[in-house]
N, C-alpha and C positions, 0 to 999 in steps of 0.2 A: 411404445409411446409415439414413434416417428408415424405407423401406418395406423396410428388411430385417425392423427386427423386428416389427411388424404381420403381415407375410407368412410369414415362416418360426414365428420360436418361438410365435407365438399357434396357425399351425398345431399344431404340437408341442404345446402345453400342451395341445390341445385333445383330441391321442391320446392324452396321459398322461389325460387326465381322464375319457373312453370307458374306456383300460383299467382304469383304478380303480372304474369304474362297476360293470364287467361281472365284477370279481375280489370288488365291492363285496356283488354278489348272493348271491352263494356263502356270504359267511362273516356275512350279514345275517338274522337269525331272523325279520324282517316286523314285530314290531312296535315303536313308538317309546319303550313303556314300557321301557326297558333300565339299571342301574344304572352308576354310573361305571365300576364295574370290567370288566364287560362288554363296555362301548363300548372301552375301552379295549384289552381284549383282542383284538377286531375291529379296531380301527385297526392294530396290531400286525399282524396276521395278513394285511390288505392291504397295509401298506407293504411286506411283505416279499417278499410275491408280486410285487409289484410294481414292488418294485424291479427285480426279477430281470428281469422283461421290458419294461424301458424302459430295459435299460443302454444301447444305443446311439444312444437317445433322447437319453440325458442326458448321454452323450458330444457330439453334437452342439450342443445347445442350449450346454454350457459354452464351445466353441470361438467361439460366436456373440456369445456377452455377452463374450468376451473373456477368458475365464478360461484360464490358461496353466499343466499341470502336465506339459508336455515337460521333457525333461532333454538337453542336447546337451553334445557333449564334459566329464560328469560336472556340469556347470552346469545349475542349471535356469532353463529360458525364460521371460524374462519375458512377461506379456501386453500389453494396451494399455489404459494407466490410464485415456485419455479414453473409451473403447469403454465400459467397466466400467463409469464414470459414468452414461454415458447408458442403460447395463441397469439400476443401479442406480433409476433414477426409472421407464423403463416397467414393473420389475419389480413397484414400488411401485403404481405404477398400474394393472397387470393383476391383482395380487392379490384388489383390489378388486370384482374381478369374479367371482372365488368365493366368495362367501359365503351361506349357505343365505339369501336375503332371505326366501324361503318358507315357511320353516319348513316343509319337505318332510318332513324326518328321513326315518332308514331309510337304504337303502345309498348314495340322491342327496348327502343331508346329509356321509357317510363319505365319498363320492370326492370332495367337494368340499373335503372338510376332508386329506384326503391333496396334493390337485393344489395347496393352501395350503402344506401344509408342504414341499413340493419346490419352490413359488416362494421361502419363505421362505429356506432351504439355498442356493438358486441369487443370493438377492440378500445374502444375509451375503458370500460368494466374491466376488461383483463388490467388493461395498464394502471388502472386508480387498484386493483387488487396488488398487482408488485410494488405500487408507490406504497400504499401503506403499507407496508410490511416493509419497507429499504428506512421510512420515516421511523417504526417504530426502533428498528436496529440502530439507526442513528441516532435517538433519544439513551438506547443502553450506554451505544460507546461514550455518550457524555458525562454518564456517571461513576467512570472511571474506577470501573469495577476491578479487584483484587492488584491497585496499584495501592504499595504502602505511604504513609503518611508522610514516614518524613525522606521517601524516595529511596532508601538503600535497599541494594541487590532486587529492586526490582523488577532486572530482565525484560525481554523482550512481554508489553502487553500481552493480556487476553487478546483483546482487537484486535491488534496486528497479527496475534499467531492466527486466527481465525481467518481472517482476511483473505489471506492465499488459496484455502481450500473454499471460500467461496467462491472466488472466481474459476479457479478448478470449473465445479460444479456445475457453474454458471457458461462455461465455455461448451461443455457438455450439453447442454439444456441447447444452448444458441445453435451448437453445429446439427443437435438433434429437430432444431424448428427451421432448419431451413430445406430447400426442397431437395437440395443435390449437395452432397458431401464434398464434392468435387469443384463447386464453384460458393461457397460459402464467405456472404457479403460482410463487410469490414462492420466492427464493431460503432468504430466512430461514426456509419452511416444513420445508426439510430440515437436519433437525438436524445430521445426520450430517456434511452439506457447509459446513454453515456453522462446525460447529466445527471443522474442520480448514486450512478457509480462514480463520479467526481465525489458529488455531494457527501458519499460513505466518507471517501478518501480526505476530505478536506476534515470534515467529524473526527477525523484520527488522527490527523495533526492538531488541531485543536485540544483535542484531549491530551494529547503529549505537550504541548505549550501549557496548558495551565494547571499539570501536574508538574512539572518543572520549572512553574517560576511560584509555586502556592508558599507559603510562609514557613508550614513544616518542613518542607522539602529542604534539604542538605545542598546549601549552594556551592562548598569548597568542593565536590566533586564529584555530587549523587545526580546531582540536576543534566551535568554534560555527559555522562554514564548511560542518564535514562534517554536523552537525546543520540548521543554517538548507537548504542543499539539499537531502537526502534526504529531510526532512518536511513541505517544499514540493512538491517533487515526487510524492512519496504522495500526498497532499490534492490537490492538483490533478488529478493519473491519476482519482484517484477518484470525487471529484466531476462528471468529463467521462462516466462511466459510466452516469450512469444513478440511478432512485430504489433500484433493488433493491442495487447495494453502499454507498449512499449509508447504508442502514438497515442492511444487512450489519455496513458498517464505521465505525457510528458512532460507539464509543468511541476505536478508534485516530486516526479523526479531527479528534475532539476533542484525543486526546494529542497528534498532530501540531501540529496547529495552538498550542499550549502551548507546547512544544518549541521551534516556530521562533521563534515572537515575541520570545522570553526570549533566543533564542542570538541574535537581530537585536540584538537591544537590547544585550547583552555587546558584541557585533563590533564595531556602531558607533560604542559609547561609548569602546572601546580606538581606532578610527580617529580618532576625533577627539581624542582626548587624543596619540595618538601624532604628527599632525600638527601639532595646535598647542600642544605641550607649553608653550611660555611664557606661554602666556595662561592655558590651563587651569591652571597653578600657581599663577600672580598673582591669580587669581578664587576658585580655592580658598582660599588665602591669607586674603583679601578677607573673605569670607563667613564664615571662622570668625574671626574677630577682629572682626568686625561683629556675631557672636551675645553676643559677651563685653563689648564696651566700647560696641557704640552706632554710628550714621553718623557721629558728628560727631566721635569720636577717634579715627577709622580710620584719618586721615592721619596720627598723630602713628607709629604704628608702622608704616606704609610711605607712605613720604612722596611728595605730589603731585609733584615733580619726576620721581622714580624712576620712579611710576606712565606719568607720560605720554609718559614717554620709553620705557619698555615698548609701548605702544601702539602709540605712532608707526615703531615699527621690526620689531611683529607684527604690526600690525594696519592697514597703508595697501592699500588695495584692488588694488593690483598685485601685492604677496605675497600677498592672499586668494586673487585667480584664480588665480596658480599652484599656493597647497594643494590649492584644491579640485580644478584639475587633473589631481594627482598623485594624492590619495584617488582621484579617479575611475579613475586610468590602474591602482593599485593591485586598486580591486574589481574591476575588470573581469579583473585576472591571476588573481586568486583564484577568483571565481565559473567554473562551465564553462557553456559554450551550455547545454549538454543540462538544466539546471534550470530553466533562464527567469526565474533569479530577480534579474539584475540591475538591469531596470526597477524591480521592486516596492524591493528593497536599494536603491538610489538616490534612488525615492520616498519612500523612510523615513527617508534620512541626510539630504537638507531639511528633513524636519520637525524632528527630532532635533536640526539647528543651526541652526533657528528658534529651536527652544525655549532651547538653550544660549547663543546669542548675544544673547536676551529678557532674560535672568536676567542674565548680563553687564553689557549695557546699561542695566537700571535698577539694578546695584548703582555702575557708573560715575556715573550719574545722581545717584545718593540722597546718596554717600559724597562724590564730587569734585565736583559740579555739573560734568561734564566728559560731551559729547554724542561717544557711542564711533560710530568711524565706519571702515568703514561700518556699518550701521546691519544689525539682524536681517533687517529685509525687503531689505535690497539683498542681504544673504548668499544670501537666496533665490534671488530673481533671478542673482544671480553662478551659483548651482549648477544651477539649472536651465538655465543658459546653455551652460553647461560639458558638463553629459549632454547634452544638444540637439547641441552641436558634435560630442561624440565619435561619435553615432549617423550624423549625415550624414559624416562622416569615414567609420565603417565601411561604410556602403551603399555610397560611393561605392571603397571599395578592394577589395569583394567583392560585384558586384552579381546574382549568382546567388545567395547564399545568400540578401538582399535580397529576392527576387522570389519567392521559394519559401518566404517566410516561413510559418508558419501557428499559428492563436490555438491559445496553451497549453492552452486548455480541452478541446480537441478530441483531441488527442493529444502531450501533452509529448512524450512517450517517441523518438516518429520523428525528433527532432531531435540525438541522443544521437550521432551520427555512429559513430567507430569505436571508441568505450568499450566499452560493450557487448559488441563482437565477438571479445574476445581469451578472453574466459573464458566463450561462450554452453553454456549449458545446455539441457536438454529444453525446460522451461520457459517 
């Protein structure tokens, strides 16, 4: 594909630019003193000759950049949107190569300013060929294909899984359209592509906003599930790419990254209130009546007896292991492989009941002088015990997948298994 167009259309550009020359002479009066209207006249008069004898010049060169204005059975044919791309940037970069640097003027000046405007003409076609087809994938991701209705276990998007191997693709294509492997121009240089790869990108948050907030959707913890994944998973593809989408896609980046932390923080805070709801009430409790009356009349409106017999019947260390057990056995139903997010989610609901079980234990402290046990650091230890067991559990019940592991950084996306495959796209 690289020594197609070097070889062929440079050929070609180079007859259209001879016959411009030579039509150039004809209607060129020799000298450079000429008014606008003049020149104008003269360009006129060669584009039109010129046209006329480079039709199947320019029949050729459009099939080559990819541009497709076949019509079969009443349908008209599509071309190949990656093809386009890749004409689109050498087009950019041969144009460059006409321009009177000379200051020649006279009829050199004229066929070089003709052999411009027939690259220009030929590189709008390539680009309106990859816009529609980036318009039409963005109309798909809208319609929020094989997301379930009311949001559970719906794992990382079709979209987003697809996403990553687009650009793949796409970086492929870019490094193959440009002249030198070695000096290969920044993405963000081309306006054109970078706003419509925004445009994908912005299409796919979108879709994950109003699958996450639609009516069916499960707000106590499907809606932050399908957000914490998908903008994990975005940010991660991304960042494995490279510095050029890294600048590309720094604002959604940043959204992402927003987005998860917040729906983390929502998820976790409901898992843990949902598991230890009698503690989390009685601390509640605790804490606003301690802003009102003081440590030292907290007992008289929930009395030390109550309290410690609350404790000792939530909070003895062999119903600790089994909650946390259960949160664990829970995220892990929730989370899918193909995000990789339940080390990080697991890594943060330690913290999360570090810090919860901290604040606990010094309002037990302040209010009862009563030492809450187990203690925030053994909570740790307990959880981290807990994901530690269930991991060698999985390895050892699936040790292929085990062995085939590979670092999220590199490529989330290959781990998506058979998600992805039910509703694959061009893309």
């Amino acid at each position: 594909m690289k020594r197609l167009f070097p070889n062929k259309t440079t050929q070609n550009y180079s007859q259209i630019n001879r016959e411009a020359y030579f039509t150039a002479v004809m209607f060129s009066p020799g000298t450079k003193k000429l008014d606008a209207e003049k020149k104008k006249r003269n360009f006129e008069a060669v584009k039109k000759s010129v046209d006329n004898s480079i039709n199947w010049f320019r029949y050729y060169i459009t099939r080559v950049l990819g541009i497709s204005s076949d019509t079969v059975n009443g349908q008209e044919r599509s071309g190949d949107p990656m093809l386009s791309l890749i004409a689109s940037i050498r087009l950019g970069q041969t144009m460059e190569t006409y321009f009177d640097k000379e200051k020649k003027g006279n009829e050199h000046s004229l066929a070089l300013a003709y052999s411009r405007f027939t690259i220009m003409g030929l590189k709008k076609g390539v680009e309106k060929q990859w816009v529609t087809w980036i318009e039409k994938e963005v109309k798909w991701i809208k319609t929020n294909a094989g997301v379930p209705l009311n949001g559970k276990r719906a794992g990382v998007f079709t979209s987003f899984l697809n996403f990553p191997s687009y650009l793949d693709h796409l970086h492929i294509c870019f490094r193959a359209g440009s002249e030198s492997s070695k000096s290969v121009p920044k993405l963000t240089k081309f306006k054109t592509i970078s706003y419509y790869l925004q445009k994908m990108a912005g299409a796919l948050f979108a879709s994950l906003d109003e699958c996450s907030r639609r009516e069916t959707t499960d707000q106590q913890y499907a809606a932050s599930v399908m957000r914490m994944e998908n903008t994990y998973f975005f940010t991660q593809c991304i960042k494995s790419r490279g510095s050029d989408f890294n600048e590309l896609f720094a604002k959604q980046i940043t959204a992402a990254h927003s987005i998860c932390k917040h729906s983390m923080d929502t998820y976790l805070g409901w898992m843990i209130k949902r598991e230890f709801k009698q503690l989390h009430s009685l601390f509640s409790s605790i804490s606003s009546i301690r802003k009102e009356v003081g440590d030292a009349d907290v007992p008289i409106h929930v009395p030390r007896a109550s309290f410690v017999k609350t404790l000792q019947k939530e909070s003895n260390r062999e119903v600790m292991k089994e909650k946390i057990s259960i949160i664990y056995s829970r995220m892990e139903k929730h989370l899918s492989e193909a995000s990789r997010l339940l080390p990080v989610a697991w890594k943060a609901l330690v913290k999360v009941l570090y810090e919860w079980f901290g604040r606990w234990e010094k309002l037990s402290t302040q209010c009862y002088k009563f030492v809450l046990e187990p203690s925030a650091i053994d909570m740790v230890k307990i959880a981290k015990a807990a994901g530690g067991a269930a991991v060698r559990k999985s390895a050892q019940s699936n040790p292929k997948v085990n062995n085939q592991k590979s670092d999220v950084m590199s490529s989330p996306e290959k781990s998506a298994g058979q998600k992805g495959t039910k509703q694959k796209r061009s893309y």
